[in-house]
N, C-alpha and C positions, 0 to 999 in steps of 0.2 A: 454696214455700208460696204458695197462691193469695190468699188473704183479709189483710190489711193488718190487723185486729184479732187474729188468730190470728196473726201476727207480735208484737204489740203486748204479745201473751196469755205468746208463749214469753220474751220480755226482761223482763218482769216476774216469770216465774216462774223461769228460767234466772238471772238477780240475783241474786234472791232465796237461792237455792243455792250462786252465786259467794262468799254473806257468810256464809256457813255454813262452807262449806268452808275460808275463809280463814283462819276464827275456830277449826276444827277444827286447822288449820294451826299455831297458838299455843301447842295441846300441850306440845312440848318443841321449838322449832326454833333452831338459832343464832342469838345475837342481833344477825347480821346482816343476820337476814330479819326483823325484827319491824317495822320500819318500811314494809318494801315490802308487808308480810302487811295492814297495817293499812291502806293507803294503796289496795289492792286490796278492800278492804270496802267504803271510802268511794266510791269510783270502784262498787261495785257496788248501793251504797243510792242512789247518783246516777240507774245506768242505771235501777236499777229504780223510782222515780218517774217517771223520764219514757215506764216503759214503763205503768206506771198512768197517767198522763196520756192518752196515745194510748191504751188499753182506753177508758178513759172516752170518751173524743170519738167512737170507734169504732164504741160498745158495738150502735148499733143496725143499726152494716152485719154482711155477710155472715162467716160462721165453719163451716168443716171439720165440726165437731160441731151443725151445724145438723140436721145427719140423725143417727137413732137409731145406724143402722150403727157409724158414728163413735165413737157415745160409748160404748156398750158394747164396740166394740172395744180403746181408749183403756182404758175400765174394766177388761176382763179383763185388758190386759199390767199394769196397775198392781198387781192383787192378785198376778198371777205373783209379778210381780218384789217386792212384798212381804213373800211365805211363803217366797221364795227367801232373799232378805234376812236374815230374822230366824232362818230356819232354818241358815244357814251363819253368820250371828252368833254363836247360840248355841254353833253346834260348837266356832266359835273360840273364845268366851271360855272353853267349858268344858275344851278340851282347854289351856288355859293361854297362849294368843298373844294375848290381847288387841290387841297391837301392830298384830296384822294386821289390824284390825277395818275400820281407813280403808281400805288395799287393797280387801279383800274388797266392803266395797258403793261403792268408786268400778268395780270389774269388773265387778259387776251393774248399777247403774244405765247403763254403757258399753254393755252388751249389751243392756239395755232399750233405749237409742236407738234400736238398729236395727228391730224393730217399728213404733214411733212413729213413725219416717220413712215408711214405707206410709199410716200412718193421716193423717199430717199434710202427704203427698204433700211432702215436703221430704228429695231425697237429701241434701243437707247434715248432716241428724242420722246419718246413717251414716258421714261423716267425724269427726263429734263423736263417737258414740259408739268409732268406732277410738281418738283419740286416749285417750280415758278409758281404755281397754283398756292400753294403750302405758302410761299413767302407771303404774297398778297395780301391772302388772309391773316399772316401773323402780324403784317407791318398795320393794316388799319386795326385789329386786336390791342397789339401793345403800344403804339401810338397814343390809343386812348386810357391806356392808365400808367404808361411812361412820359415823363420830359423830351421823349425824341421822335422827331418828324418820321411820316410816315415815308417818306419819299427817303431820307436818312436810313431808315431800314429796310426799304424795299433796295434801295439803290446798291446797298451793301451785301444786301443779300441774295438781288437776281447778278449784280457783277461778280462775285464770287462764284457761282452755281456755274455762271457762262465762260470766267476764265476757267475754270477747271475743265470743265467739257472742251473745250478752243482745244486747251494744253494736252487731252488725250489724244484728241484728234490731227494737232499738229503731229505729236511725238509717232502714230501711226502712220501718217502723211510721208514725215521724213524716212523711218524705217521702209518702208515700202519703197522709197526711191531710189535704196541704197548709200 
């Protein structure tokens, strides 16, 4: 990624998703991940302050979406990957899995990376998005021959994948500022 504020951009919105999924994570998971699940929020409401911090100081340098190209291109993968979303949601809740719901849009958003990385000149999001891909598969896998909800190990395993990414990109963010 070229621009230190579009670094600043993804750790703040990458966080953001790390406290989501963690909290998604809460579901039904063994209560001996309720403390590391919780402990992974706070560590992601950290990064992502500090990655508002650095957006703020940033705000008036250079950013990827400074050109229209950018943002419209940005714009079309996100409604893709939104009608994709809600339309394989739907099939799932209606064919009776709801379970699979966390799978199903940590696979999508995992394959949305891949796009993103072009638009955001960052091959990095193509290793982010592999792993997302890689969880999916493992949570409806182990799911079914473990005691723990699939959304329990998706949640724990696409939050972790996305604070750590946030946290390099913050720590890049901040160095770049000064």
């Amino acid at each position: 990624m070229r621009y230190a504020r579009d670094k600043a951009m993804v750790a703040l919105i990458l966080a953001f998703f790390a406290c989501m999924w963690f909290g998604w994570a809460q579901e039904m998971p063994p209560s001996s991940w309720r403390q590391p699940l919780l402990a992974g929020a706070i560590v992601s409401l950290i990064i992502l302050l500090l990655g508002a911090l650095a957006v703020w100081q940033l705000w008036s340098s250079g950013s990827v979406f400074g050109t229209p190209e950018a943002s419209r291109r940005y714009g079309f993968i996100v409604r893709v990957e939104t009608v994709i979303t809600a339309v394989g949601s739907a099939a799932i809740f209606f064919s009776g899995r709801s379970d699979y719901l966390a799978p199903w849009i940590c696979l999508v958003v995992g394959v949305h990376m891949w796009p993103v990385a072009s638009v955001l000149h960052s091959p990095s999001f193509l290793a982010l998005g592999g792993v997302l891909i890689v969880v999916s598969v493992f949570a409806v896998v182990m799911s079914q021959h473990a005691d723990v909800a699939a959304s329990a190990i998706t949640g724990a395993g696409v939050g972790s994948a996305l604070v750590c990414f946030a946290g390099a990109n913050a720590a890049l963010a901040l160095r770049a500022r000064g």
